[in-house]
Each structure stands twice: as C-alpha cells, then as structure tokens.
C-alpha positions, 0 to 999 in steps of 0.5 A, spaced: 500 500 500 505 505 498 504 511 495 496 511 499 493 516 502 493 512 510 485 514 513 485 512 520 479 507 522 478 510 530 476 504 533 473 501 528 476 494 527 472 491 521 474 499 518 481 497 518 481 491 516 477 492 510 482 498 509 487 491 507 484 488 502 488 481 501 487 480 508 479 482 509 478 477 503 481 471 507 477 475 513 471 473 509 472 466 507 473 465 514 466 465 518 469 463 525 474 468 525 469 473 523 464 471 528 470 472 533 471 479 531 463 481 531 465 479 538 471 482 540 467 488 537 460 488 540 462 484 547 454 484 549 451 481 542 449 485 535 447 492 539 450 499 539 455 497 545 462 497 543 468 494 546 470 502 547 463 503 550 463 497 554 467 500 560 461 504 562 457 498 563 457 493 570 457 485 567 458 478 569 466 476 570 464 470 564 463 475 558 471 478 561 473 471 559 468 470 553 472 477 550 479 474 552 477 468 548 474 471 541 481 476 542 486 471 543 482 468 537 483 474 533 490 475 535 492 469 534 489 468 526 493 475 525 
C-alpha cells in the first residue's frame, strides 16, 4: 500500500481491516474468525455497545473471559 493516502479507522476494527484488502478477503472466507471479531467488537451481542463503550457498563466476570477468548482468537489468526 505505498504511495496511499493512510485514513485512520478510530476504533473501528472491521474499518481497518477492510482498509487491507488481501487480508479482509481471507477475513471473509473465514466465518469463525469473523464471528470472533463481531465479538471482540460488540462484547454484549449485535447492539450499539462497543468494546470502547463497554467500560461504562457493570457485567458478569464470564463475558471478561468470553472477550479474552474471541481476542486471543483474533490475535492469534493475525
């Protein structure tokens, strides 16, 4: 990507990933690690609570551990 105009995603993780299309098209192909970064974005489900938002918001211990899993997944299979 030289010679390219560098957008900054903010907290948008799925932006950044679109923003390297060879990687989000292996992205796509894999469901699981989709599912997982959904997750690691959205920590209480498909709702307008992101990871950025969650810290304002008191929960269960599990999803802390459920978080972790769908990170190391995603860190993992970067």
């Amino acid at each position: 990507m030289y010679n390219q105009e560098i957008n900054n995603p903010n907290h948008s993780l799925l932006t950044a990933i679109k923003h390297m299309p060879d990687l989000y098209q292996k992205a796509k192909l894999n469901r699981q690690f989709m599912e997982h970064l959904s997750h690691i974005i959205y920590p209480l489900g498909a709702s307008s609570i992101t990871y950025i938002d969650i810290r304002y918001y008191s929960e269960p211990d599990s999803l802390e551990e459920d978080w972790k899993m769908s990170f190391d997944y995603v860190n993992g299979w970067l």
